[in-house]
C-alpha positions in Angstrom: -107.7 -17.4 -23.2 -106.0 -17.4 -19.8 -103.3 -19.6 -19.5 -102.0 -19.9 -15.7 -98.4 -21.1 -14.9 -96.5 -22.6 -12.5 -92.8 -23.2 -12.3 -90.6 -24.8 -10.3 -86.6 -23.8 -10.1 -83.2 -24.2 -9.0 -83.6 -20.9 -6.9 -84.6 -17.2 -7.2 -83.2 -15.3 -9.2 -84.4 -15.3 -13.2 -81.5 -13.8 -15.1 -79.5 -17.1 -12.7 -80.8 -19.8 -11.8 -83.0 -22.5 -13.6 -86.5 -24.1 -14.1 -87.1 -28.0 -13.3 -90.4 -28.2 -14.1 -93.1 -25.9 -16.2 -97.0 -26.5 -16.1 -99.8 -24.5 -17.6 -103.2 -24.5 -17.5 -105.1 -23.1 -20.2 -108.6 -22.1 -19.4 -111.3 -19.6 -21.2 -112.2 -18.7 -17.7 -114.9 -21.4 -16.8 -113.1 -24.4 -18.1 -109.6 -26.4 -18.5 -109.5 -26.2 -22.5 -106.1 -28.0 -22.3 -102.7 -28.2 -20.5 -98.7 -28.3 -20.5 -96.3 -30.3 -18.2 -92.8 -31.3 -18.5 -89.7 -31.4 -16.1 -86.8 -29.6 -17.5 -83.5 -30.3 -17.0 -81.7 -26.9 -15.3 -78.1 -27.9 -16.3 -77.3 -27.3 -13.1 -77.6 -28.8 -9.3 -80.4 -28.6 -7.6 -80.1 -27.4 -4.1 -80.8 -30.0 -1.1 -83.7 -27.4 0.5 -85.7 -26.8 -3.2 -85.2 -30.8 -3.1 -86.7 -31.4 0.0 -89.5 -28.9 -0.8 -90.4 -29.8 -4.0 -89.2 -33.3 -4.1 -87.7 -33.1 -7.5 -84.3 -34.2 -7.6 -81.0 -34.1 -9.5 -82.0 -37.3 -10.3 -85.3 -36.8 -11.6 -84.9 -34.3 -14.4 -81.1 -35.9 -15.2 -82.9 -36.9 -18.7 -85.9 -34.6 -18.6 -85.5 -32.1 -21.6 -83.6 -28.7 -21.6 -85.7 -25.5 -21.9 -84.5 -25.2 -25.7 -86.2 -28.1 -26.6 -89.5 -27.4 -25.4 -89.1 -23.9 -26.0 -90.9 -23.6 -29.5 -93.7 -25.6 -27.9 -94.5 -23.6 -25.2 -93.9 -20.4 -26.8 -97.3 -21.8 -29.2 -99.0 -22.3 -26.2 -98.3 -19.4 -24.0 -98.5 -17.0 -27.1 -101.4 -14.3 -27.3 -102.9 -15.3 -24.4 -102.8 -14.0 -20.6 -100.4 -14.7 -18.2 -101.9 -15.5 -14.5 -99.7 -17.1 -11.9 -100.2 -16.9 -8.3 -96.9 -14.3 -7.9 -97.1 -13.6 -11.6 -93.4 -11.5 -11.5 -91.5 -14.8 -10.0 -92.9 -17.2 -13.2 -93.5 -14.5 -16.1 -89.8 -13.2 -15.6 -88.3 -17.0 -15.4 -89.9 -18.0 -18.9 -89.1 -14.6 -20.0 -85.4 -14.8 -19.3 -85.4 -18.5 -20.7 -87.0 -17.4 -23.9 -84.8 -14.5 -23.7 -81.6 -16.5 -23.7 -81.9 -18.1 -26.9 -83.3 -15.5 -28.5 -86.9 -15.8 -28.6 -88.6 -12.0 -28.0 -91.9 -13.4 -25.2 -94.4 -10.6 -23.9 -97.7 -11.3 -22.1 -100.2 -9.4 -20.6 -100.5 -10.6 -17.0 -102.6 -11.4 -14.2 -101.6 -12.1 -10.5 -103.7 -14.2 -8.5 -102.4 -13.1 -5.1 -103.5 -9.2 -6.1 -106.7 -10.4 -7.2 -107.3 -12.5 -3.7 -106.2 -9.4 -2.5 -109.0 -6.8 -4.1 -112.1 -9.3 -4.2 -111.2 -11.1 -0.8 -110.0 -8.2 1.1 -109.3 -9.1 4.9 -109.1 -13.0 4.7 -105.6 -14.2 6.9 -102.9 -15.1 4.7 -102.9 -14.9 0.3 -100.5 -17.6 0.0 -101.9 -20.5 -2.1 -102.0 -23.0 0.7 -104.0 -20.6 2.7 -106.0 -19.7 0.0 -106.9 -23.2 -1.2 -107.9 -24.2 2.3 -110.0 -21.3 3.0 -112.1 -22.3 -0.3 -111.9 -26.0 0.0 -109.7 -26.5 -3.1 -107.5 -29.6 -3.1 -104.1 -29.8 -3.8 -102.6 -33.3 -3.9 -99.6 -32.3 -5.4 -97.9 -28.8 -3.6 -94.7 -27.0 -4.9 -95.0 -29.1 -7.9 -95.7 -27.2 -11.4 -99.0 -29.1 -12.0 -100.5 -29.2 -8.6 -100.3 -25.9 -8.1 -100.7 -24.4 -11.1 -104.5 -26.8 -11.3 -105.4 -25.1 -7.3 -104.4 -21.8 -9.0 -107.1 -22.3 -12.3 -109.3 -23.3 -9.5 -108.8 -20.6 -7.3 -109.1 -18.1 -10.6 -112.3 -19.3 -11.9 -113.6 -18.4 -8.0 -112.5 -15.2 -8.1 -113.7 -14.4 -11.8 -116.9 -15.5 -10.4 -117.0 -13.8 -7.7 -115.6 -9.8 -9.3 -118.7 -8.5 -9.7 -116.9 -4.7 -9.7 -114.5 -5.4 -12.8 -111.8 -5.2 -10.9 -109.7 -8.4 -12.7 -110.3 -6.2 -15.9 -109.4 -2.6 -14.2 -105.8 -4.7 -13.3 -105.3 -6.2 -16.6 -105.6 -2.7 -18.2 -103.4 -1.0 -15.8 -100.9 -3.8 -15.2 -99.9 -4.0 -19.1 -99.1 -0.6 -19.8 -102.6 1.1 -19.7 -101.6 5.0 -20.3 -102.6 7.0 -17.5 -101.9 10.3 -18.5 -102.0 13.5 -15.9 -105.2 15.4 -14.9 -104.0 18.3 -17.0 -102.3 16.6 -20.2 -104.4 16.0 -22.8 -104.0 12.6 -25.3 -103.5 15.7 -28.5 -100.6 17.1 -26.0 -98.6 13.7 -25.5 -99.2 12.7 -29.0 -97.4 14.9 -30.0 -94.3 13.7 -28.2 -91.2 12.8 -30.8 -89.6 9.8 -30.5 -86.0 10.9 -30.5 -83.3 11.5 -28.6 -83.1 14.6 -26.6 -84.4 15.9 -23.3 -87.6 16.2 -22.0 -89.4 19.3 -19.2 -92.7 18.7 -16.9 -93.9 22.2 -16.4 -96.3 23.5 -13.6 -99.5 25.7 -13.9 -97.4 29.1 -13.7 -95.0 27.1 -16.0 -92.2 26.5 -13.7 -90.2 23.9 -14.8 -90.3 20.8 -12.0 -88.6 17.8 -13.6 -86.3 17.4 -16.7 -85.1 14.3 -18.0 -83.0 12.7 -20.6 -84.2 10.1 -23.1 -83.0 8.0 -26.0 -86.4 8.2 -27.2 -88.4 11.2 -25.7 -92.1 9.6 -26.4 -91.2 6.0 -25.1 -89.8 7.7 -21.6 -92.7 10.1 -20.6 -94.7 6.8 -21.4 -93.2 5.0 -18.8 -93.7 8.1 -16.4 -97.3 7.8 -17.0 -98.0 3.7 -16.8 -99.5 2.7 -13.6 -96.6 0.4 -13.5 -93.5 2.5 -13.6 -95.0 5.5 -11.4 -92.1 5.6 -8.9 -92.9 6.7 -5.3 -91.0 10.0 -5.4 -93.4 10.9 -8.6 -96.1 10.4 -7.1 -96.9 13.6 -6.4 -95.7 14.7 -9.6 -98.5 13.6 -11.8 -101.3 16.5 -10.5 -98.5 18.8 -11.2 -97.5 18.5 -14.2 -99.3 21.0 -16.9 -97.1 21.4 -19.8 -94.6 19.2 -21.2 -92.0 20.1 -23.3 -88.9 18.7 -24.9 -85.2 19.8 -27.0 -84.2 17.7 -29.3 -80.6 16.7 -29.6 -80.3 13.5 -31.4 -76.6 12.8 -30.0 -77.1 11.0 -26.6 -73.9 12.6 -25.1 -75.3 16.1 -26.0 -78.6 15.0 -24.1 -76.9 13.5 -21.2 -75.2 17.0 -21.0 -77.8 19.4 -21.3 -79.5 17.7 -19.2 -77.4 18.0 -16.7 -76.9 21.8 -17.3 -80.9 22.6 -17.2 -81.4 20.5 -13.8 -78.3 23.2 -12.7 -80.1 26.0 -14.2 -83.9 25.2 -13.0 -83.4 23.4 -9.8 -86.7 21.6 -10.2 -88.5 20.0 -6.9 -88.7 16.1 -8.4 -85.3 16.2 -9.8 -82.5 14.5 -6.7 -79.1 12.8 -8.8 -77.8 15.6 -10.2 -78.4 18.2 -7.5 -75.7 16.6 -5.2 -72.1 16.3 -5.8 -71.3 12.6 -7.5 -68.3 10.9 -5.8 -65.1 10.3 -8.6 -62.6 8.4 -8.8 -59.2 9.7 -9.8 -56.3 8.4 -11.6 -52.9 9.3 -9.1 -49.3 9.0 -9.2 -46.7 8.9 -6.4 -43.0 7.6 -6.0 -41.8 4.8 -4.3 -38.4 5.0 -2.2 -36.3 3.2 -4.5 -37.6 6.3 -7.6 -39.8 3.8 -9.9 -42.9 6.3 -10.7 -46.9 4.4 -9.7 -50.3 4.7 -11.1 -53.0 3.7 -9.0 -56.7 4.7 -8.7 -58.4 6.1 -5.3 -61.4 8.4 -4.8 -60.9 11.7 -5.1 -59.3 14.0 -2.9 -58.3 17.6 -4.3 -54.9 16.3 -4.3 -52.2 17.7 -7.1 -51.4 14.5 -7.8 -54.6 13.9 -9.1 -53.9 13.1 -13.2 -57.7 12.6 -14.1 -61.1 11.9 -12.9 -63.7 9.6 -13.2 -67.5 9.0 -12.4 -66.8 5.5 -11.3 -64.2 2.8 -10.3 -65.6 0.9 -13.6 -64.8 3.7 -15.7 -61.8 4.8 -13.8 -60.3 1.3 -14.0 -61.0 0.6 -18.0 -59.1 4.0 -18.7 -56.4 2.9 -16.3 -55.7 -0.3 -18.2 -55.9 1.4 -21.8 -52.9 3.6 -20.1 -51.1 0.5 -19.2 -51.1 -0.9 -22.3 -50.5 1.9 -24.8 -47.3 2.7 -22.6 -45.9 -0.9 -21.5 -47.0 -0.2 -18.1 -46.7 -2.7 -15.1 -50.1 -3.5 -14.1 -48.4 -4.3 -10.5 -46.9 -1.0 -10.6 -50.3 0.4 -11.5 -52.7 -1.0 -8.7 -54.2 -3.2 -10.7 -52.7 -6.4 -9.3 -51.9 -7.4 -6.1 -49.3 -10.0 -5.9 -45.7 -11.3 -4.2 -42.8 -11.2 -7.0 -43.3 -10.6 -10.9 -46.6 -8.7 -12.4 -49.0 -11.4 -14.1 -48.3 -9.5 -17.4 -44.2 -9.8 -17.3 -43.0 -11.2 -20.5 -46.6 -11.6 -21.6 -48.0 -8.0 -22.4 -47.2 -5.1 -21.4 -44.6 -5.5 -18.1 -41.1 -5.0 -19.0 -39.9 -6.3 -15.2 -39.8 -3.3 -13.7 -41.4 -5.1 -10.9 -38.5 -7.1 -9.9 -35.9 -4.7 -11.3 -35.4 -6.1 -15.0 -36.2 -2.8 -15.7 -34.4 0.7 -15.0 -35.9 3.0 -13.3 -35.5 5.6 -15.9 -36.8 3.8 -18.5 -39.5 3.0 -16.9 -40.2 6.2 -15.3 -39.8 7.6 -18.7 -42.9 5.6 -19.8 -45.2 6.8 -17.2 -44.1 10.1 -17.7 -44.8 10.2 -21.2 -49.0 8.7 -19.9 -48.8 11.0 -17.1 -48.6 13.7 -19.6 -51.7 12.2 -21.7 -53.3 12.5 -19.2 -53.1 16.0 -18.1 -56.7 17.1 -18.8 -56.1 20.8 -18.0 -53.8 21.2 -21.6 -56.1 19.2 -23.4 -58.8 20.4 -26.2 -60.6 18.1 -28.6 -63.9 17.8 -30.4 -65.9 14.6 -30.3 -68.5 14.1 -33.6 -72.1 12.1 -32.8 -75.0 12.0 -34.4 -77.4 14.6 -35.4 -80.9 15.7 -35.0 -81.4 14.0 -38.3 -79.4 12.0 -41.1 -77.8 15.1 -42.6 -76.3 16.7 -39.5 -73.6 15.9 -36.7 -73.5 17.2 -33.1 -69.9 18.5 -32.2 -69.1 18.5 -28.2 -66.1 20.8 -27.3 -63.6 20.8 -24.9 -61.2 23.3 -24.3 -58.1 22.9 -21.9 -59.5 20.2 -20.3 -62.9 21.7 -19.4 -66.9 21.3 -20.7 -66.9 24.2 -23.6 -70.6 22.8 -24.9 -72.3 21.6 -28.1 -73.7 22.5 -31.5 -74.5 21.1 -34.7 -72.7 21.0 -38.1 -74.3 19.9 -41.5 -72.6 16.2 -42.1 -71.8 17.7 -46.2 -69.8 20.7 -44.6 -65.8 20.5 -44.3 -64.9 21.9 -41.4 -61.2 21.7 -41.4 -59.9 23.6 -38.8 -60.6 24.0 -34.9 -61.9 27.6 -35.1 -64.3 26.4 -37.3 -65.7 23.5 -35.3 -65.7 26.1 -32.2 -67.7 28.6 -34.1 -70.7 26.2 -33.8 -70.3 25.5 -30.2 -73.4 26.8 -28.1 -71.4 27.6 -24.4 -72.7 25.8 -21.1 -71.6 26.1 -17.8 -68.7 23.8 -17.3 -70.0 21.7 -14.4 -67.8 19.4 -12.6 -70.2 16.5 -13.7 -69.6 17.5 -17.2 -66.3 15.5 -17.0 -67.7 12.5 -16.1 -70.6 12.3 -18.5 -67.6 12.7 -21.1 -65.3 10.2 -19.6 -67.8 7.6 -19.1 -69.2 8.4 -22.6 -65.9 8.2 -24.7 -65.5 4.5 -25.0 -69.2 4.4 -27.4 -67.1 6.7 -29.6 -64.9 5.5 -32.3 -61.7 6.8 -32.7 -62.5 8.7 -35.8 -65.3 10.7 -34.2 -62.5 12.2 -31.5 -60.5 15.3 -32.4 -57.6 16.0 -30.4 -55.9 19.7 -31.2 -53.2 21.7 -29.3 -55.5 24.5 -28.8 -59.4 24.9 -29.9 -59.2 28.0 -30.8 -56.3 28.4 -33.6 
């Protein structure tokens, strides 16, 4: 069955704003078997221009029923069947998202009447459903209101079911849901063979250059989405008759992946690849002293400067570590950048501010603090092992770094003690330590639990 929908909302944007008012139409392509209508209460205001166009107001829905009460219903009727909607994204992802929200997993395959109009009625002047309905002498008494159009829309759909002689409704169903449209030159045996892991991932030429690599959590599920008609970005497009050969390495950790991934776009240079070719901006963690001597933290992109204590990929990132800093030393977040405000910091008395801001606080006691984070953070004496998961249940992927710098990654077997640093370093397969390298590691440390981070004086003794 087909079941065509029509919402109306509170504006937009699905993952924000809400529905008022949900009809479907379920049809077996000929005939209305049976339908759906309600108003739906958004749980917020309706804006005074969605009012005047739909004429459903605040008032109107103020006892209608909440999406979570209708929600089980619907779900039965929607369920197993497809999807068409004049726009099919804007309605599909607002039910989505509503489902989503409390839980309930929905997936459709889906139709989009405008498309269709589009490839059966090539040429006509306008696809908007007005336009449309007037051109074929459907009636709508009841515009921007679920039920009205949603019934022009079944009308409208039957028309052009009618009327696609070619297949073409059946062509877009296929390729709009995920049909897999492999590359001249792959075979189905070839991709098959894909694993679903985590690892990295090579599109090879005919002379078997390699001219893309990418990173996956599951190798199998991301070259999929390469090859849907759907997810085909514009910049690949020229990829597909390329592509020969695909291959893939393994690595099970996700950090080791993002890392080697990194390192073979370095090494290959391939033509599709863009991100990693150019130099990411960072953030860096910086200190300086103010004229009456208290020592300052603060955060500003990077410069070169020596006052630089550690870098970041981001201001997110950058940020997060700054505040861990602030609290494991009883640091002023005023004194840190992180507030801006006349008089005491937010956090005096509270957390971690010890009124340095306002002179409660000496300046050597304070400074002393900062000193003592300063220090922590002094990447270039640092060296310390992080532990992820393997290629598979018995094994563990060990990332080194060694004074501060990308060393690379190997694997131990999870039943092995390995108790001291020249052990863990015996493993290690070298890489080139890129700049990026540091940020990958940075922005990947917080996913790591304490336990699975090895800090030593020196990896190699």
């Amino acid at each position: 069955m087909y079941i065509v929908v029509d919402i109306e909302t509170t504006g937009g944007k699905a993952n924000q704003n809400g529905i008022t008012e949900v009809a479907a139409v379920k049809t077996d392509g000929k005939r209305i078997i049976d339908t759906f209508q309600t108003l739906v209460r958004p749980q917020e205001e309706i804006p005074p221009f969605i009012v005047s166009m739909t004429g459903i107001t605040n008032e109107m829905v103020a006892n209608a029923p909440l999406f979570a009460d209708i929600a089980d219903e619907l779900f039965a009727f929607l369920n197993e069947n497809i999807f068409v909607a004049h726009n099919v994204s804007f309605d599909y992802n607002f039910i989505k998202n509503h489902f989503k929200a409390l839980g309930i997993d929905f997936s459709a395959k889906r139709l989009c009447t405008v498309k269709i109009s589009r490839k059966i009625y090539p040429g006509l002047n306008g696809y908007g459903l007005g336009k449309l309905c007037t051109h074929f002498n459907i009636n709508n008494h009841a515009r921007h209101r679920a039920m009205g159009d949603a019934y022009a829309t079944t009308l409208l759909f039957h028309q052009m079911l009618a009327a696609d002689h070619k297949g073409m409704i059946e062509k877009m169903l296929k390729n709009k849901n995920g049909e897999l449209k492999l590359p001249p030159n792959i075979s189905y045996r070839q991709f098959r063979k894909l694993p679903e892991a985590t690892g990295v991932y090579y599109f090879h030429d005919k002379a078997g250059k390699v001219i893309y690599v990418g990173k996956a959590i599951n190798i199998k599920k991301r070259v999929t989405q390469h090859f849907n008609n759907g997810f085909v970005k514009r910049n690949l497009l020229g990829l597909m008759s390329r592509i020969y050969e695909i291959s893939y390495e393994i690595t099970g950790s996700e950090l080791a992946a993002l890392l080697l991934e990194l390192s073979e776009i370095k090494k290959w240079w391939p033509d599709f690849n863009n991100a990693l070719k150019k130099r990411t901006k960072q953030y860096a963690i910086i200190h300086f002293t103010d004229r009456k001597g208290y020592e300052h933290l603060a955060i500003d992109k990077q410069h070169g400067a020596k006052y630089e204590l550690q870098l970041f990929p981001n201001l997110i990132t950058a940020r997060q570590a700054l505040k861990r800093i602030v609290a494991e030393y009883a640091l002023c977040y005023k004194f840190c950048g992180l507030v801006n405000t006349q008089g005491a910091c937010p956090a005096y008395h509270q957390t971690s501010c010890k009124g340095a801001c306002i002179g409660r606080e000496s300046i050597s006691h304070y400074n002393k603090r900062v000193y003592a984070a300063m220090q922590s953070m002094q990447t270039g004496s640092e060296s310390f092992f992080l532990i992820d998961r393997g290629r598979h249940a018995e094994e563990q992927t060990v990332v080194a770094v060694e004074h501060g710098e990308y060393l690379g990654f190997g694997y131990i077997d999870s039943n092995d003690s390995f108790e001291t640093a020249e052990s863990l370093r015996s493993v290690i397969k070298v890489f080139p330590g890129y700049p990026e390298a540091k940020n990958i590691i940075n922005a990947y440390l917080p996913k790591l639990p304490a336990n699975r981070q090895i800090f030593v004086h020196n990896a190699t003794h």
